[in-house]
C-alpha positions in Angstrom: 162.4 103.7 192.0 159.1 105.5 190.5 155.6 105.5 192.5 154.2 106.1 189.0 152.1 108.4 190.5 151.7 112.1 189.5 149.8 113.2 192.6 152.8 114.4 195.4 150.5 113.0 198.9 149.6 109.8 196.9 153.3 109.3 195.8 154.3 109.8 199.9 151.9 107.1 201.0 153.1 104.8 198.1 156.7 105.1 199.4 155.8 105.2 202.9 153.6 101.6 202.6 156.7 99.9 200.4 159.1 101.3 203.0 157.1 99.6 206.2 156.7 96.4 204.4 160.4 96.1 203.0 161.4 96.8 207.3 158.8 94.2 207.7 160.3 91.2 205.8 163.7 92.5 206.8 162.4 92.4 210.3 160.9 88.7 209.9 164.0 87.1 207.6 162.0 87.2 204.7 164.9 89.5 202.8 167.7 87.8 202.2 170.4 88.0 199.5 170.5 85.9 196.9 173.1 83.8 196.0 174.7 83.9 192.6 175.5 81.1 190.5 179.6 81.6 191.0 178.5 81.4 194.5 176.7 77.9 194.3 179.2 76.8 191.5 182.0 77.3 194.9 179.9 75.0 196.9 179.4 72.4 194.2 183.1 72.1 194.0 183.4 72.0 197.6 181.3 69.3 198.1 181.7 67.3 195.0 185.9 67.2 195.4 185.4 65.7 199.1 182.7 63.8 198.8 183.6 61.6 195.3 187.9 61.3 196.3 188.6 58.6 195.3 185.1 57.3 194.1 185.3 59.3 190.7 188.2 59.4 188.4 190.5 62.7 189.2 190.7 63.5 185.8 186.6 63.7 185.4 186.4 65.6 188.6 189.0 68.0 187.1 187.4 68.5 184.3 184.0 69.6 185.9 186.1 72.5 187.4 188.1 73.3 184.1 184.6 74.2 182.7 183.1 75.8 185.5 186.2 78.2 185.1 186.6 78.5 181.3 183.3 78.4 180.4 180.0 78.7 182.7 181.2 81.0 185.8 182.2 83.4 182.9 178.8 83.8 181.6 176.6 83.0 184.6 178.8 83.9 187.4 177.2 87.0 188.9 173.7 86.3 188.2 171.1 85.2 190.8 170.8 81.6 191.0 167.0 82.0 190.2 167.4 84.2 187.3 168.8 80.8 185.3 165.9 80.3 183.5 165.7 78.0 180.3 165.8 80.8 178.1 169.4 81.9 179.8 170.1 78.6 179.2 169.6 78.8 175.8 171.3 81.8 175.0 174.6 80.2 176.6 174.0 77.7 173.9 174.0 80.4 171.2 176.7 82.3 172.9 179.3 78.9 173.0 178.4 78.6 169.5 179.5 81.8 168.2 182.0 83.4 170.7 185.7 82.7 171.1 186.8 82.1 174.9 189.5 83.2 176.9 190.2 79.7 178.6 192.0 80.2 182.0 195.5 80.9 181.4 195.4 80.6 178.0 194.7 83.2 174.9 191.3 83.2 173.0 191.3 81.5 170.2 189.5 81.6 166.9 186.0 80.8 166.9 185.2 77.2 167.0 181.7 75.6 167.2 182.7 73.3 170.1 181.4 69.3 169.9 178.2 68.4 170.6 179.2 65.8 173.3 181.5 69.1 174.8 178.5 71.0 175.1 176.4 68.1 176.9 179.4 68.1 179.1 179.2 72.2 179.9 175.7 71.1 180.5 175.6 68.3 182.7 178.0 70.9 185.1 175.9 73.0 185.3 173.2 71.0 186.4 175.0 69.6 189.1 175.4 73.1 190.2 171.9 73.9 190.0 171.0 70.6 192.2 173.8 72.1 194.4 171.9 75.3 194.7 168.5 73.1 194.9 169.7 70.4 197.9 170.5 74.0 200.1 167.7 75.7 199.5 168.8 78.8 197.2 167.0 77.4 194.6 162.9 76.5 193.9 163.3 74.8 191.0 165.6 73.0 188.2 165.1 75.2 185.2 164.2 73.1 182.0 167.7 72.4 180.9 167.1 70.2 177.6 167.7 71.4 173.9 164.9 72.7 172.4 164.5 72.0 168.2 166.6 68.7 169.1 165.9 66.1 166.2 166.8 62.6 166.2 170.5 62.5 165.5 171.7 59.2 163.2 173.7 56.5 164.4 176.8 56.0 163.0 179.2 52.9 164.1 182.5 53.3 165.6 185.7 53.7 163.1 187.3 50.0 163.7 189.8 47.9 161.3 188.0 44.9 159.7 190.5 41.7 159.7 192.0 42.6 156.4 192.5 46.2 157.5 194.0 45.3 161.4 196.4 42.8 159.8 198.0 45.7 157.0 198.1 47.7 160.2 200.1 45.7 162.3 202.5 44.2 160.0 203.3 48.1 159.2 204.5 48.5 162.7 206.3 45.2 163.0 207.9 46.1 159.7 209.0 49.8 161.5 210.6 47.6 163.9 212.7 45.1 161.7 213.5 48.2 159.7 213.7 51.3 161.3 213.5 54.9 159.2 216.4 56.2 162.5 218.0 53.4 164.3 217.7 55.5 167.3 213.4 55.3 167.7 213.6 51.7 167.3 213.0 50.7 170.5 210.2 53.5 170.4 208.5 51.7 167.6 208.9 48.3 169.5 206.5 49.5 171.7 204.5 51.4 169.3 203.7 47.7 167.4 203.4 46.4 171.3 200.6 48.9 172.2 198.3 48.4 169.1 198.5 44.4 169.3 198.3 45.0 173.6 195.2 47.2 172.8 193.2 45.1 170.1 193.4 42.4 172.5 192.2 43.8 175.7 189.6 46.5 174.4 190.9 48.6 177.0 190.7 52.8 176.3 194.0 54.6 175.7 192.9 56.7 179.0 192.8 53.2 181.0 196.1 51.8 179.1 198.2 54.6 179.7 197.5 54.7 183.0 198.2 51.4 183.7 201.6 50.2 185.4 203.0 46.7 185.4 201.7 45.8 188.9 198.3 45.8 187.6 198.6 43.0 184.9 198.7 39.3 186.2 199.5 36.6 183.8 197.5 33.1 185.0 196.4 30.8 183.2 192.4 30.9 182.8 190.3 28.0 184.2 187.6 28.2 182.1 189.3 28.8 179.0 192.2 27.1 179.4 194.6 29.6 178.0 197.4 32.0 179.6 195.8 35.3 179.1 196.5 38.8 181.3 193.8 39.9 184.3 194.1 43.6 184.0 193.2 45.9 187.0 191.8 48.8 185.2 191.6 52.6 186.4 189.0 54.0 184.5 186.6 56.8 184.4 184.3 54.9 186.8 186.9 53.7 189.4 188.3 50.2 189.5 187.3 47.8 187.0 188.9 44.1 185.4 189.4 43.1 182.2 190.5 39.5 180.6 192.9 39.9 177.5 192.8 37.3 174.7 196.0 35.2 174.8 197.7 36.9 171.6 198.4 39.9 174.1 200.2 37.9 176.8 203.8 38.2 174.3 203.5 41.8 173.7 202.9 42.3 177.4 205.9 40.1 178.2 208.2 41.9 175.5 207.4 45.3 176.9 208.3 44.4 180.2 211.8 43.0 179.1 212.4 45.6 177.1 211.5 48.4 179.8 213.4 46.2 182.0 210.5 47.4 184.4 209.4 47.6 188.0 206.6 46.7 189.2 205.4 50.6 189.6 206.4 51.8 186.3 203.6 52.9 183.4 203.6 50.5 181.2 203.2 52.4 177.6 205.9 55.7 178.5 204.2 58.0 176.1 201.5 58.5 173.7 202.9 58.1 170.2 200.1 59.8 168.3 202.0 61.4 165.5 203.6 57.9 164.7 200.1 56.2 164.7 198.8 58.7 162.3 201.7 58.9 160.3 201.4 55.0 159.4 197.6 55.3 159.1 198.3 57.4 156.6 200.6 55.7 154.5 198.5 52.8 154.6 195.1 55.0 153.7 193.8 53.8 156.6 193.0 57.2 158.2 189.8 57.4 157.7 186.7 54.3 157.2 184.5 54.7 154.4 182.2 56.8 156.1 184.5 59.2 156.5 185.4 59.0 160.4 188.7 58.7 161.5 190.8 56.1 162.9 192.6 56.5 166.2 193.9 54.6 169.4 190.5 54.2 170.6 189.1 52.6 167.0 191.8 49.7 168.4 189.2 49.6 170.9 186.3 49.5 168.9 188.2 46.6 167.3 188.1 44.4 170.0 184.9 44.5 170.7 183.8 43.6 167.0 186.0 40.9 167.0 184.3 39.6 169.9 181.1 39.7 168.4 182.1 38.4 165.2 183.6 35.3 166.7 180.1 35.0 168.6 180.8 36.0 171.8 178.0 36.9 174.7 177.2 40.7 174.1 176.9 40.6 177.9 180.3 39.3 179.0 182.1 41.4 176.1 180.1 44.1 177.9 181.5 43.7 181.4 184.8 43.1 180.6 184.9 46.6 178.5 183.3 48.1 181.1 180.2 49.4 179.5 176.8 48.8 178.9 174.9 46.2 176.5 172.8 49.0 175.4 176.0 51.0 173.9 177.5 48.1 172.2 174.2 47.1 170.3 173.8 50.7 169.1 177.2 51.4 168.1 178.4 48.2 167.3 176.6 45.0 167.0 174.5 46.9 164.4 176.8 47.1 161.5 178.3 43.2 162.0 176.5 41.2 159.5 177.3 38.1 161.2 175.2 39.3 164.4 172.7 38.7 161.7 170.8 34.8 161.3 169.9 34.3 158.0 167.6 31.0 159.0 165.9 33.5 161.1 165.5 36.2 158.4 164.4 34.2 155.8 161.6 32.0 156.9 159.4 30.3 154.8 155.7 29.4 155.4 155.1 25.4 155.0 153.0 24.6 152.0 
């Protein structure tokens, strides 16, 4: 450390004042050590494993640590919690951007701009640190955390199959099953044409679906429908949940189970069958929509939920039983149905 001063006796009594207050804050707890963000990032985890169990989906909670220990402890670890300023912020922006990372346990890997909704993710971490750091007192403050130059970003709908496009789909894999390429993955694409009809009529995600295990559906017969359709008990990513199926997926359920020749505790779909799903899309040119996004399990999903809408179903009830919000099916959905839209409405005419 420099006094800055040239003078030798003004330099002693510079040194000798910063010495007897440093012993004074020492002396009244004023000088403590900081901690540092791997630190607080320790606690998080701590407290955020035993407090959510069994409120938050493991897989979620396991994520939060995978990028706490590919990504952020990396580049923040040994800096003071306080020294997290926006502007660090920023440059971990720039840094995931334009660096490859060692992942834990695995090899670095060419440079790849990672997804903007991966990002957000590394983000919303290390926020949840930060408030970690904040609720214990190491911290003043919650730096500005937001993206600076952030425009508008457009909306663009979900990649779904229109009517015309779900049936080519579908008879494709009934077809694999009356006429198998190798008699010996028949049974495989059995429940390959199961899953896609199982999965456009219960809107459920492929996380949720291939989690689910036979003691979870119910078959019953609807009261105010009428119909036999499955009650699903859905594990999702936030917790417990139900879904009603439409009754065209009450025979694939019942044709899996025979086939599987199940127990009650058994997963229903045995594997994800990705390669086969993309290898039928494309044959059929289906892979992609015309705007250029591509189809997969979830756009079976997205299905659903335009169906429902298209047949004029209440936004809000199509909303619960998918387990999201209104506000996400009108953006990315309801918005590019035509039929959502009342011409007598649109086109009203002043009286003469």
């Amino acid at each position: 450390m420099s006094t800055k001063e040239s003078n030798r006796l003004l330099a002693e009594k510079f040194a000798e004042n910063w010495y007897f207050g440093l012993r004074e804050k020492a002396n009244s707890g004023e000088l403590v050590a900081e901690k540092n963000f791997k630190e607080a990032a320790k606690q998080y985890l701590r407290e955020y494993e035993t407090i959510t169990e069994g409120s938050r989906n493991p897989i979620y909670v396991r994520g939060n640590r995978r990028r706490l220990e590919n990504y952020l402890i990396p580049f923040f670890g040994e800096k003071g919690i306080s020294k997290i300023t926006a502007g660090l912020i920023q440059e971990y922006r720039i840094f995931r951007q334009t660096n490859s990372v060692k992942r834990y346990r695995h090899k670095a890997v060419p440079t790849t701009r990672p997804a903007r909704n991966t990002l957000h993710q590394e983000i919303v971490t290390l926020r949840q640190v930060l408030k970690t750091a904040l609720r214990h007192g190491w911290l003043g403050h919650l730096p500005d955390l937001s993206a600076p130059y952030k425009t508008s970003e457009k909306i663009s709908h979900r990649a779904w199959f229109s009517r015309k496009e779900y049936k080519l789909f579908y008879e494709a894999t009934r077809e694999r099953v009356k006429n198998p390429r190798q008699r010996r993955y028949k049974k495989d694409y059995a429940n390959f044409h199961d899953f896609v009809l199982f999965m456009a009529n219960t809107g459920l995600r492929p996380d949720e679906a291939y989690r689910l295990q036979y003691r979870d559906v119910s078959v019953i017969e609807d009261k105010d429908s009428g119909e036999t359709i499955l009650l699903i008990e859905v594990r999702g990513k936030r917790g417990i949940g139900y879904c009603k199926s439409t009754p065209n997926a009450v025979r694939p359920f019942a044709r899996l189970r025979e086939r599987n020749a199940a127990k009650p505790s058994d997963v229903i779909f045995l594997k994800r069958q990705t390669t086969l799903l993309n290898t039928i899309l494309d044959e059929l040119d289906l892979k992609f929509d015309r705007d250029g996004n591509p189809r997969t399990a979830y756009s079976l999903r997205h299905t659903y939920i335009c169906f429902r809408l298209m047949e004029g179903a209440d936004i809000y009830q199509v909303a619960k039983n998918c387990r999201t919000s209104v506000e996400m099916i009108e953006t990315y959905y309801a918005t590019h149905i035509s039929t959502q839209l009342n011409a007598a409405a649109i086109n009203v005419r002043k009286s003469a």
